[in-house]
C-alpha positions in Angstrom: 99.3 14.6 92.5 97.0 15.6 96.0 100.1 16.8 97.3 101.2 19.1 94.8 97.8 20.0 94.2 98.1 21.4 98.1 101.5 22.7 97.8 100.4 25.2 95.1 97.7 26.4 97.1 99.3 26.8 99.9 102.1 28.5 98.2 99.3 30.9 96.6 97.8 31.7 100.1 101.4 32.3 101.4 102.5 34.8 99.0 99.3 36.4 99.7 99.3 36.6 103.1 103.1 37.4 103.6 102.8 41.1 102.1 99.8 41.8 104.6 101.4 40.6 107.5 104.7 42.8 106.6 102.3 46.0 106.8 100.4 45.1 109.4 104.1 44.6 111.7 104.9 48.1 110.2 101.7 49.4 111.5 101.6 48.1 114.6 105.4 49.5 114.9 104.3 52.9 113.7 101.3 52.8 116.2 103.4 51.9 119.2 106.0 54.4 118.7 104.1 57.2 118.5 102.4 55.8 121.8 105.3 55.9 123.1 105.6 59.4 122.1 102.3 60.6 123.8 102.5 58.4 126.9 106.2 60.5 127.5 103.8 64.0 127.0 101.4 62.8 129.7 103.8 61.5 132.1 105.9 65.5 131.2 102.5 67.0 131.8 101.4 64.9 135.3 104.8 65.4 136.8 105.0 69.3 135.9 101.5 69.4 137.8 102.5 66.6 140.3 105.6 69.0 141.2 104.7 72.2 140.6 108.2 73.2 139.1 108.5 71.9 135.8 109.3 69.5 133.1 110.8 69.2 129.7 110.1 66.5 126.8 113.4 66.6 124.9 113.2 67.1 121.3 115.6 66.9 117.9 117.0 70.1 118.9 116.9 71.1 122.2 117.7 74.7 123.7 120.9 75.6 125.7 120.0 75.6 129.2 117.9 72.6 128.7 118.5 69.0 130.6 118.5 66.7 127.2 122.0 66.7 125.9 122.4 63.9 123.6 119.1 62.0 125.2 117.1 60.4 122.6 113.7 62.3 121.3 111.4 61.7 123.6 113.2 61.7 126.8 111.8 63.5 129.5 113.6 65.7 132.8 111.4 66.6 136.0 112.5 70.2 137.8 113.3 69.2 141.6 114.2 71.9 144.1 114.3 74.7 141.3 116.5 72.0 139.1 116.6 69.5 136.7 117.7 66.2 137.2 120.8 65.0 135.9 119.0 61.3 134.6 115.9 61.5 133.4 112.4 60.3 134.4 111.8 58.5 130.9 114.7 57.4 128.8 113.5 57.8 125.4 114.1 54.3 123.6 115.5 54.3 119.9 112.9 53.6 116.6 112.9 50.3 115.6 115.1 50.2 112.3 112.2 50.4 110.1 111.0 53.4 111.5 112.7 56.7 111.5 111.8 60.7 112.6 110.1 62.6 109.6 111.6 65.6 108.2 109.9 67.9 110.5 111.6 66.6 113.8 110.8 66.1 117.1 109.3 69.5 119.1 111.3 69.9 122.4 108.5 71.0 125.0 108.5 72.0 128.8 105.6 72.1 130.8 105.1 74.1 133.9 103.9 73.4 137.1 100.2 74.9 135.4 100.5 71.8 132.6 100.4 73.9 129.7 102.7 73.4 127.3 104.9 75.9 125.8 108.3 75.8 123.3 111.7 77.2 124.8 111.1 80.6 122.1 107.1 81.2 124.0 105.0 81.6 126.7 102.0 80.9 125.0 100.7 77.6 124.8 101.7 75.4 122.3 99.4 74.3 119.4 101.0 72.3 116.6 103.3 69.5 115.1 105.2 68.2 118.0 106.2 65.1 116.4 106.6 62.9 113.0 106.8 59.3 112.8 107.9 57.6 109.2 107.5 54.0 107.9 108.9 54.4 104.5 107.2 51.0 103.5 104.0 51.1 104.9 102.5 52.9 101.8 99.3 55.0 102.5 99.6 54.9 106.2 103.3 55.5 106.6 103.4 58.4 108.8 101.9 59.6 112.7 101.7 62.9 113.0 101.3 63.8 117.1 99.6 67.5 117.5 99.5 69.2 121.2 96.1 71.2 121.3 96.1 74.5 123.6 99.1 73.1 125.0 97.6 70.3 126.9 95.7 68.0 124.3 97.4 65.2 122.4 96.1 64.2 119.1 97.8 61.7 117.2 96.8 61.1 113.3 97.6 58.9 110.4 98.7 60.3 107.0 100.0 59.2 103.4 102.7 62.1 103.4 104.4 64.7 105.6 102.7 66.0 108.5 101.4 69.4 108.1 102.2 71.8 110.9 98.9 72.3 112.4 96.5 69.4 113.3 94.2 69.2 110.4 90.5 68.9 111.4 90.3 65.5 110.4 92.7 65.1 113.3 90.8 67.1 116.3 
């Protein structure tokens, strides 16, 4: 009788517990993704300065011209000699399957040898959405939104829906 007595608590704490755990491995998921996401800005960033030519942080669409090809979000090309490399310095790794790009893409950026941040379509520095992250199942805190500030900052924020295209100030 003990023992049953301990198996249906212990099957109550499980089925408790098991739910939590799921969002919490969603989370942490989500988290290092976009981590992954800003770490590839800085290193874009230090190696624009670091060379003075140029770099470029491929995005979901990427301008002709441009180094990415078919590289992965994320992936990011250093200018050598007035050129980009034909392998880049980061290879952008693929989203685990639970996670997936939001509708709003991937921003490609390239930084020059200044730091600043611009899009392919400008020369003035970049403010806004660069990227969205998307856990369909984790709920309230299913999506990272990363923001580039003055085109140098990166902000990253938690939301319950679809990034907006300008860091809110919740998020500055």
């Amino acid at each position: 009788m003990e023992l049953l007595i301990t198996l249906a608590v212990s099957a109550v704490l499980l089925a408790i517990a098991v739910p939590s755990f799921r969002e919490i491995m969603t989370a942490n998921r989500l988290a290092t993704a976009a981590n992954e996401f800003v770490s590839a800005l800085h290193e874009a960033r230090a190696q624009a300065i670091r060379g003075g030519q140029g770099a470029v942080f491929c995005g979901t669409a990427n301008p002709a011209g441009w180094p990415c090809g078919s590289a992965a979000p994320g992936a990011v090309y250093v200018m050598q000699n007035g050129a980009y490399g034909a392998t880049p310095l980061i290879a952008a790794s693929a989203l685990p399957p639970t996670l997936q790009v939001g509708a709003a893409g991937v921003t490609a950026i390239r930084y020059g040898g200044d730091g600043i941040a611009r899009t392919a379509a400008s020369d003035a520095p970049y403010s806004g959405l660069v990227a969205e992250i998307q856990a369909p199942s984790a709920g309230s805190t299913g999506y990272r939104c990363l923001y580039l500030v003055t085109g140098s900052t990166v902000n990253t924020c938690t939301s319950s829906s679809s990034c907006p295209a300008n860091a809110p100030a919740t998020c500055q």
